[in-house]
ROBA-605868 format. One record per residue (C-alpha): residue number from 0; x, y, z; residue in one letter. Coordinates in pm, 1 decimal, decimal comma. Layout:
REM ROBA-605868
{NUM {X Y Z} "A"}
...
This chain:
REM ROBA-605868
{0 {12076,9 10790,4 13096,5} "X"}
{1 {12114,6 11152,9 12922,6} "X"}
{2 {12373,2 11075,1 12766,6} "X"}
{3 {12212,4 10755,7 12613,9} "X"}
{4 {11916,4 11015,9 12462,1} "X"}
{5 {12147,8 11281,8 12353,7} "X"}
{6 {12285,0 11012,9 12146,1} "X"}
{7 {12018,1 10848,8 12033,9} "X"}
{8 {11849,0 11171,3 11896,5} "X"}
{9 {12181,9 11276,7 11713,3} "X"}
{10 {12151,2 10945,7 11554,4} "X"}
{11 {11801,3 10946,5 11425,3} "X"}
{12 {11852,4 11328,6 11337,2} "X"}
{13 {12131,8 11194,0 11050,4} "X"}
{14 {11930,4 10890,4 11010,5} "X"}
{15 {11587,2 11076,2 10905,1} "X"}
{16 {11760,2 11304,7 10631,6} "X"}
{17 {11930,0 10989,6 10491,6} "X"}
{18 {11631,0 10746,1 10423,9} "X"}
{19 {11465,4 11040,1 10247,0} "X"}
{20 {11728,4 11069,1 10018,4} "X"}
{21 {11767,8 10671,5 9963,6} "X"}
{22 {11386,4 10746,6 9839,9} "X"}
{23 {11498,1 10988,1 9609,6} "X"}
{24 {11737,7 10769,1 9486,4} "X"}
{25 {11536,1 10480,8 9425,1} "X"}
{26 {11280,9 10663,6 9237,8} "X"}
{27 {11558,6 10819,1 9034,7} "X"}
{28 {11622,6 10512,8 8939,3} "X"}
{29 {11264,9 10443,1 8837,2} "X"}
{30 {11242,2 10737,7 8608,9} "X"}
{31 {11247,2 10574,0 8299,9} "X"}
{32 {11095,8 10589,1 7952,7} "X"}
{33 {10888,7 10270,3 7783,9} "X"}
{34 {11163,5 10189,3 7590,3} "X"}
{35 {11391,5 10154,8 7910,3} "X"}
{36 {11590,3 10485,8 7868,4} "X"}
{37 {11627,4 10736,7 8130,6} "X"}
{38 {11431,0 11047,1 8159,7} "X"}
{39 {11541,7 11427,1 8202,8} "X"}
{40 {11415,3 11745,3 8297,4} "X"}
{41 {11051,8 11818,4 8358,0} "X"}
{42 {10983,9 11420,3 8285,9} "X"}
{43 {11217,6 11326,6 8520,3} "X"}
{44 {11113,5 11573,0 8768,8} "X"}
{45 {10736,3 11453,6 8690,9} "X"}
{46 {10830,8 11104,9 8739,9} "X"}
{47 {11015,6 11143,5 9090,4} "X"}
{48 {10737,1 11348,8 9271,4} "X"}
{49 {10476,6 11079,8 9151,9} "X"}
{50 {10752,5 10774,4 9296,5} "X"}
{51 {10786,8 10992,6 9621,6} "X"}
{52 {10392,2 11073,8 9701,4} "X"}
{53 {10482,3 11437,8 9702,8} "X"}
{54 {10107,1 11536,3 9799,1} "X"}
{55 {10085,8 11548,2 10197,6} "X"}
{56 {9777,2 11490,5 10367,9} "X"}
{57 {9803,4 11871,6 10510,9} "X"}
{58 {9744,6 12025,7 10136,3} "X"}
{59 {9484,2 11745,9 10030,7} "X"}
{60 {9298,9 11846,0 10343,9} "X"}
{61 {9285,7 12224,5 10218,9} "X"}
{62 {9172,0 12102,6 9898,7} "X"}
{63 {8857,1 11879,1 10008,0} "X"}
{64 {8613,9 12135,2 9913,9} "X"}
{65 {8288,2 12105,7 9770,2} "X"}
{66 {8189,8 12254,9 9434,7} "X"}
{67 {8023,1 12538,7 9676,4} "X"}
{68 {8351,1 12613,7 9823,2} "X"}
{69 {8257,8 12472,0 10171,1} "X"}
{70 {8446,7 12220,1 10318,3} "X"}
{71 {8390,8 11862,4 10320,8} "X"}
{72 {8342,0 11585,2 10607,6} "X"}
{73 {8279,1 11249,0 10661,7} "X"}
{74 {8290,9 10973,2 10386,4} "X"}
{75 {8344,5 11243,8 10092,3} "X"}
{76 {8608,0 11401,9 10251,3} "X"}
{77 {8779,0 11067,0 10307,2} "X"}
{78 {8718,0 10968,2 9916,6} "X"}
{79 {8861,6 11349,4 9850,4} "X"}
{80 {9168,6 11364,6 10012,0} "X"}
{81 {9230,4 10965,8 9926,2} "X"}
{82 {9202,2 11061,0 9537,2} "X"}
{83 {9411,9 11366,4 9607,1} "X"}
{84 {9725,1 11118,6 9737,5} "X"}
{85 {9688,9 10944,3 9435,4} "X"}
{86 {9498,0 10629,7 9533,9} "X"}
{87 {9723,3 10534,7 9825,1} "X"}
């Protein structure tokens, strides 16, 4: 029965790293102009981080302030940290 866990978490330790990068890919793929060319450099860049949802629920939390600089709860901090992950 260890044995079968030891496995299993070396598996899913080289499976995790893997799907992130098949992300990656895919939204390389996606980072396109209008007219159907690729992009490169800071568009590029630009375009993958918007494809992968770089913003994490940790930062948007920090930033779900009010004007006052105290912090938010309820219903506007839900609308807050929902606008700050882009919609999602």
């Amino acid at each position: 029965m260890k044995k079968i866990i030891v496995a299993l978490s070396i598996a899913l330790s080289f499976a995790i790293p893997t799907y992130a990068f098949a992300d990656q890919a895919a939204c390389e793929a996606k980072a396109v102009s209008k007219e159907g060319k690729p992009l490169y450099g800071a568009a590029k860049d630009a375009s993958i981080k918007k494809c992968m949802g770089d913003a994490k629920p940790n930062d948007c939390e920090a930033k779900a302030v009010s004007k006052d600089g105290k912090p938010l709860y309820g219903a506007a901090k839900d609308a807050s940290i929902k606008k700050c992950m882009g919609g999602k």
